[in-house]
C-alpha positions in Angstrom: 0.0 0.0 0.0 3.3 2.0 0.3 3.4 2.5 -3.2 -0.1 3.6 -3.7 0.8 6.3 -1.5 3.6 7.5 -3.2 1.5 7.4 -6.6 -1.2 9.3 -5.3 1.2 11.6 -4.4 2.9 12.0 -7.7 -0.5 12.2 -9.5 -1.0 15.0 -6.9 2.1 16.7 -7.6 1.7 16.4 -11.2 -1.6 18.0 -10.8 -0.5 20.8 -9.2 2.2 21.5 -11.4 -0.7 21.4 -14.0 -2.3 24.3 -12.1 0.7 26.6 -12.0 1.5 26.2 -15.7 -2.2 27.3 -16.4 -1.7 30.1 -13.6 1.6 31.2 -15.6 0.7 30.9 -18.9 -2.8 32.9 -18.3 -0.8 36.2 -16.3 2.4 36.1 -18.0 3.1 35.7 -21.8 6.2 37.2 -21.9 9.7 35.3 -22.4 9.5 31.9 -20.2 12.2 31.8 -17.3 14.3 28.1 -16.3 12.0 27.2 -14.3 8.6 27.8 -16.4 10.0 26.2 -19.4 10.7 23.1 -17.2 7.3 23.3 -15.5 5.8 23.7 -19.3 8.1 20.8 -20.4 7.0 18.3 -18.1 3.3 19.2 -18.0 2.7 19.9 -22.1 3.0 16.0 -22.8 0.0 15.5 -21.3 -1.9 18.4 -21.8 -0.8 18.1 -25.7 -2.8 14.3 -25.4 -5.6 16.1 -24.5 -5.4 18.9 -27.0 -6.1 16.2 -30.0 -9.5 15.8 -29.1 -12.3 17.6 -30.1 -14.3 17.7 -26.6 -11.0 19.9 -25.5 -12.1 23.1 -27.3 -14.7 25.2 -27.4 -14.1 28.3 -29.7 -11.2 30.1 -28.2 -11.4 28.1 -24.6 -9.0 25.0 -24.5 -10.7 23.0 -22.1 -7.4 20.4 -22.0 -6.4 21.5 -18.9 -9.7 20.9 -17.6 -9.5 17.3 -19.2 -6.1 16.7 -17.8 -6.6 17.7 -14.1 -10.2 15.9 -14.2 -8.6 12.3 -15.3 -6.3 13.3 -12.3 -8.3 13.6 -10.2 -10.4 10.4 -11.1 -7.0 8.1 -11.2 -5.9 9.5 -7.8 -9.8 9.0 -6.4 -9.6 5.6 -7.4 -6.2 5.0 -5.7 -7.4 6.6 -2.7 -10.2 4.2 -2.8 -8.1 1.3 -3.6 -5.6 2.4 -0.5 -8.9 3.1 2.0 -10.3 -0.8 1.1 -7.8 -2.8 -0.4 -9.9 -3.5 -3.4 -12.0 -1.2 -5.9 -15.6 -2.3 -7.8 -16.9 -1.4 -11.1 -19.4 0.4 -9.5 -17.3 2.4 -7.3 -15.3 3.9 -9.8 -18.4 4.7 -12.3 -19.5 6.8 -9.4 -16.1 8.5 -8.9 -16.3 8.8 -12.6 -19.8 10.5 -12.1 -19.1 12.7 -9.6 -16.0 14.0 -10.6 -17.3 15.2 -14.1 -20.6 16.7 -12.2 -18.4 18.6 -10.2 -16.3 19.7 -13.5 -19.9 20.6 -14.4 -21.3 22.1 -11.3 -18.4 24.4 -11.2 -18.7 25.6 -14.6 -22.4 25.9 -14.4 -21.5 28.3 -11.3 -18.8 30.3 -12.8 -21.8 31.4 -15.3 -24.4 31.3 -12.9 -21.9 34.0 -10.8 -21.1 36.0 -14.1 -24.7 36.3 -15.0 -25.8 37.1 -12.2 -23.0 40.2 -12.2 -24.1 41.1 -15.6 -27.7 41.3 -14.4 -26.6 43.5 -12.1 -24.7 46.1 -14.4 -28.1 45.9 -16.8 -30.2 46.8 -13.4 -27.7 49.4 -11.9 -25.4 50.9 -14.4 -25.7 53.2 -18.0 -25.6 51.2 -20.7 -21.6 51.8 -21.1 -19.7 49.3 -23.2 -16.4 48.0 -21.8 -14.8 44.8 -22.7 -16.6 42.5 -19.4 -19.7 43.5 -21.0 -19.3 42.5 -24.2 -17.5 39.5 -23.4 -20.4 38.6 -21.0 -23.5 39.9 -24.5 -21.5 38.2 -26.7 -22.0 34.9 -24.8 -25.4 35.3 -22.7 -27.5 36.8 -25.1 -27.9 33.8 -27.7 -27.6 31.2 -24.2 -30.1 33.5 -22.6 -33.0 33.8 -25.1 -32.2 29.9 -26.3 -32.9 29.2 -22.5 -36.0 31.7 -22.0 -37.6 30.2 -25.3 -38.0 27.2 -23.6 -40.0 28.7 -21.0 -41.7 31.5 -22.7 -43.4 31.2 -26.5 -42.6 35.6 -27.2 -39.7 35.7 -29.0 -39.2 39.2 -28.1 -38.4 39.1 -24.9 -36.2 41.1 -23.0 -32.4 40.8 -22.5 -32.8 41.4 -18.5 -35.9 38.5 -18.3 -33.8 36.0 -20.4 -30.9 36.7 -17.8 -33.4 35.9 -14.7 -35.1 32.8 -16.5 -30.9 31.7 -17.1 -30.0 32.2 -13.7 -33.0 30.6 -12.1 -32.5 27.7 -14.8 -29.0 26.9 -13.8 -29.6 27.6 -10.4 -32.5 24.5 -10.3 -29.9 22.5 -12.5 -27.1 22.9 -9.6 -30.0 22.3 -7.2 -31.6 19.1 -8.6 -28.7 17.6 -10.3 -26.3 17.7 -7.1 -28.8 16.0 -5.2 -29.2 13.8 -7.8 -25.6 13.0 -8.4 -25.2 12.3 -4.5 -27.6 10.0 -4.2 -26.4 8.1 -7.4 -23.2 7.8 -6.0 -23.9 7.2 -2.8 -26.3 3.8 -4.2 -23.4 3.3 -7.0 -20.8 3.1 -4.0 -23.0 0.7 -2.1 -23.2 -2.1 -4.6 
């Protein structure tokens, strides 16, 4: 079990030096120093596995790091399980499986249930002023908003500030619902 240990630890590791190559490459993209060229060297390998597939971008966003840290995080649940028990079912690691893309999920859905919400509030409380949050935030919420309203309301004309509220209690239900859902999936997935 010694050796489990010292895996999960180098998964852990790994992981982290995932993180701080993501942290770097987002705040600095000037020339790389030693020591981020060796961070990038080590970690692009596996982010560059991740990069070849489809799934691992949307548009501009390169969800690969995302991907990376997520099978992570699965492998080093699974050890963790494996270390706690001795042994590991099918079962349990479809739930760890399950529950560690929900909360990939969850915390998307609530990084845009957290910007819509701010973007509410500028519509509610400030001049209609473009700067570059905004129009980052119209360029993406208006065709999610009024997709998502038209669901619930047949006027096609409805307002920017209703589809927002509609969104936001939507996502808000989804994070609701589905995280009690995904509990108790797991939870009777881990019992079998």
């Amino acid at each position: 079990m010694k050796f489990l240990e010292v895996l999960a630890f180098v998964f852990s590791l790994y992981t982290m030096l995932i993180v701080v190559d993501i942290i770097l490459k987002w705040i600095y993209s000037g020339p790389k120093g030693r020591g981020t060229r060796m961070i990038s060297q080590l970690t692009d390998p596996f982010l560059n596995f991740f990069r070849k597939f489809r799934i691992s971008r949307i548009g501009y966003i390169d969800l690969s790091p995302l991907l990376a840290v997520l099978t992570l995080s699965i492998i080093n649940q699974i050890l963790g399980r494996i270390r706690e028990l001795g042994s590991i079912t099918l079962w349990a690691v479809i739930a760890i499986i399950i529950s560690s893309v929900w909360n990939v999920i969850m915390t998307l859905l609530l990084a845009v249930l957290v910007v819509a919400a701010v973007r509410y509030i500028f519509l509610m409380f400030t001049t209609n002023k473009m700067n570059s949050f905004i129009n980052s935030c119209d360029v993406f919420f208006i065709p999610l908003s009024s997709r998502i309203a038209s669901l619930f309301i047949k006027n096609a004309s409805s307002s920017y500030q209703l589809n927002l509220i509609i969104s936001i209690i939507v996502v808000a239900v989804i994070l609701t619902v589905g995280s009690f859902g995904i509990t108790s999936l797991t939870n009777l997935l881990m019992g079998m």
